[in-house]
C-alpha positions in Angstrom: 3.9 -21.6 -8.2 7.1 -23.0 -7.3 8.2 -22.7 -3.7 10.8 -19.8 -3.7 7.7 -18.1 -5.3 5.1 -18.4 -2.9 7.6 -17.6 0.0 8.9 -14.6 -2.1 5.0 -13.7 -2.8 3.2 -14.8 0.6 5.6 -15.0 3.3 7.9 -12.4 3.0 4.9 -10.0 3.0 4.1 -10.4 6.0 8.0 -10.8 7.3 8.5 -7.0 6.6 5.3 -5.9 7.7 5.9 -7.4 11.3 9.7 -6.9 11.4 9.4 -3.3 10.3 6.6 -2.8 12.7 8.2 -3.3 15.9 7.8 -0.4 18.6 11.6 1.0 18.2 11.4 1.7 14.8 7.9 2.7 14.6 9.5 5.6 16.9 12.1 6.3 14.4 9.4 6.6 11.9 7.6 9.4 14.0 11.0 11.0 14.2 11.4 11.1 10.2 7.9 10.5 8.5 6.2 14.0 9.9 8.8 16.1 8.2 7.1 15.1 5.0 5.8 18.1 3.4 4.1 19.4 -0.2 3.8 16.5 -2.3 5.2 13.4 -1.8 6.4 10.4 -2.9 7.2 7.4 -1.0 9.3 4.8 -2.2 8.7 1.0 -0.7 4.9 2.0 0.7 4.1 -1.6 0.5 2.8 -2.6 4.2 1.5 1.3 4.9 3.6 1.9 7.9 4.0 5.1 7.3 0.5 6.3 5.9 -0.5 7.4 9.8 2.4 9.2 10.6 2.0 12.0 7.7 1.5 15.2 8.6 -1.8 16.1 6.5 -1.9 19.6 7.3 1.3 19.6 5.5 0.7 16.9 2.4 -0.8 18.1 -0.6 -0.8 15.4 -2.2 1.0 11.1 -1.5 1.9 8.6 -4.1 4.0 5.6 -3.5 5.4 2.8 -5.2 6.1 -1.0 -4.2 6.9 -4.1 -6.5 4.6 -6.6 -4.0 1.2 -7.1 -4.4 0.6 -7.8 -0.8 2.1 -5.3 0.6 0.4 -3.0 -2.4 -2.8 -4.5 -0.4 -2.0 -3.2 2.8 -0.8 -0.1 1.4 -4.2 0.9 0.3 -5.9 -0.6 3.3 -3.6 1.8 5.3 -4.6 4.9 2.9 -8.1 4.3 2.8 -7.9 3.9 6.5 -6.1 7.2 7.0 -7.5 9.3 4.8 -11.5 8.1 6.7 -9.8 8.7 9.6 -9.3 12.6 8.9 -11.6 15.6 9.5 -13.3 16.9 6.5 -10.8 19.3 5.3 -7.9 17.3 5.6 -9.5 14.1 3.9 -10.3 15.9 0.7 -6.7 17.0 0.5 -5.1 13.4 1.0 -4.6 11.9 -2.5 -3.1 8.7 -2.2 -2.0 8.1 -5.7 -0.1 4.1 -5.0 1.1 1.7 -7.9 3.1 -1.1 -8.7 6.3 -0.9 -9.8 10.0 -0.6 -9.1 12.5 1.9 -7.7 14.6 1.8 -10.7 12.1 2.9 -13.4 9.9 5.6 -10.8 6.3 6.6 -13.4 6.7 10.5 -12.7 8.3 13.1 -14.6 11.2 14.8 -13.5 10.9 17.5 -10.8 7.5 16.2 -9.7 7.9 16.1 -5.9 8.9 18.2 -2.9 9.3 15.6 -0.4 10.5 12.0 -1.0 10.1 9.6 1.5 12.0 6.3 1.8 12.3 3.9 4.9 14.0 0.3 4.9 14.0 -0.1 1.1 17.3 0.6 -0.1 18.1 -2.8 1.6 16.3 -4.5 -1.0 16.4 -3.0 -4.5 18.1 -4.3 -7.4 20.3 -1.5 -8.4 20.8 1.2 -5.0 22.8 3.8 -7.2 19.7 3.5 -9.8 17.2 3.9 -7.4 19.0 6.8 -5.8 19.4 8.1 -9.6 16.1 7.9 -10.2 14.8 9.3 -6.6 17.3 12.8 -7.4 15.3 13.1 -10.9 11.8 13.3 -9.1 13.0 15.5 -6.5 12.3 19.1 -7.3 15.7 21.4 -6.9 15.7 22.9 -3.5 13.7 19.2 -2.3 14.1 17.1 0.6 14.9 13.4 0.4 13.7 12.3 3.8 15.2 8.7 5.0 15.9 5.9 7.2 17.5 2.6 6.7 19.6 -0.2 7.8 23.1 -0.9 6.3 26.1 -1.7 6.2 27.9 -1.6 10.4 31.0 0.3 11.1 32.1 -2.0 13.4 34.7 -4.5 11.2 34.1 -7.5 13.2 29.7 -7.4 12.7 31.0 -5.8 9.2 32.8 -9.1 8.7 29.7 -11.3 9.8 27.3 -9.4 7.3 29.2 -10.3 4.6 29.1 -14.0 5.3 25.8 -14.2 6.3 24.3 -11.8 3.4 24.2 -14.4 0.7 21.7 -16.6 2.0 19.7 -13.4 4.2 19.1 -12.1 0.7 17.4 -15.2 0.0 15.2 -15.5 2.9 14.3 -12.1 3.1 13.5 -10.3 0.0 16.9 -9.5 -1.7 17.4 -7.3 1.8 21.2 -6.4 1.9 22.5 -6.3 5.2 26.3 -4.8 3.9 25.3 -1.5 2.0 25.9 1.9 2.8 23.4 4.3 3.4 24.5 8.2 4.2 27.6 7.8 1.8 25.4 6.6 -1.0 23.1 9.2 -0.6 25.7 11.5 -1.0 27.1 10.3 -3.6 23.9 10.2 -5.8 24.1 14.1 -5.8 22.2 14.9 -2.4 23.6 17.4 0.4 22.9 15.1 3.6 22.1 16.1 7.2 22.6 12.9 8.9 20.2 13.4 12.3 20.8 9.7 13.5 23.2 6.3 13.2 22.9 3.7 16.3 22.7 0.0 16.7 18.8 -0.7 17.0 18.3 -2.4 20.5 15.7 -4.9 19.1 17.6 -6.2 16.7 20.7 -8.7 16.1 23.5 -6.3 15.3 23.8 -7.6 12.1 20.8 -6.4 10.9 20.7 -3.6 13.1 22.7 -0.6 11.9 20.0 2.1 11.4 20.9 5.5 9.5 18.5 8.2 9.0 18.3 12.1 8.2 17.5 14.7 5.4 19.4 15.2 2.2 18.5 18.1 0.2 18.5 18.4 -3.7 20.8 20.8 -4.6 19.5 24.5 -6.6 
């Protein structure tokens, strides 16, 4: 294993699991996550973040996707965790249904979800507008994409600094963009979006730390 590998494989990892992980934005994942509802899909489970925060009284059933073994790993540490952590009743009806693979190609028919559920991960795919393609085909009509991301900042001058710096952040970080947009893509992939929230995360270097999140709704 060459060394871009073993940084891509082993170090990055753990990167997002502690980055994503920091109290502010585990508060912004309360805000979103609970609004989860039917069944489910959650695009970039890897690290299992989110597995807590699911309302289980309102899942029937959870699968997720993630290209990174490792964070696959914690991913199904997180489910089994949750799911033992439940009462009886609510146990038997949390089916964590998590796999390997990527945003652009989702293994689900079309129409097969109610909820979708996707937090910092559009940063980081190959092809946004094909993920977003893809995440509109597995919605059922009537569905609710629920999100929150980092993106691209309206400011021109931190704007201007994403753009240098993004080139070599890409590199370090999993291919995360820091210069994409988030509610305007959305948008334009076919969904009707409610933004509920857009601020500067506190926590972070403002370069990294334009958050976006809300509800977009699959159109009837």
């Amino acid at each position: 294993m060459g060394l871009r590998e073993w940084w891509d494989e082993t170090v990055v990892p753990r990167i997002i699991r502690f980055g994503c992980a920091t109290e502010a934005i585990m508060e912004l994942r309360r805000e979103v996550v609970p609004l989860a509802a039917g069944r489910v899909f959650e695009l970039g489970c890897g690290g299992g973040l989110n597995q807590a925060m699911y309302d289980r009284t309102q899942v029937t059933s959870f699968a997720g996707l993630d290209p990174s073994p490792k964070l696959l790993e914690y991913a199904c540490a997180e489910a089994e965790g949750v799911a033992a952590s439940g009462t009886q009743a609510d146990t038997a009806d949390w089916k964590a249904d998590i796999r390997a693979g990527f945003g652009e190609a989702i293994p689900f028919p079309d129409a097969s979800f109610d909820t979708v559920v996707c937090t910092y991960t559009l940063c980081s795919v190959n092809d946004q507008a094909g993920v977003l393609a893809e995440l509109h085909r597995i919605l059922k009509p009537g569905g609710t994409f629920l999100y929150l991301e980092h993106g691209r900042a309206p400011d021109a001058n931190v704007a201007k600094w994403q753009r240098r710096i993004e080139p070599v952040w890409k590199r370090l970080f999993g291919n995360c963009h820091l210069t994409r947009p988030v509610s305007t893509a959305i948008a334009e992939a076919g969904f009707a979006v409610t933004l509920k929230g857009a601020r500067y995360q506190e926590d972070a270097p403002r370069l990294a730390g334009w958050m976006e999140w809300g509800t977009a709704v699959k159109p009837v």
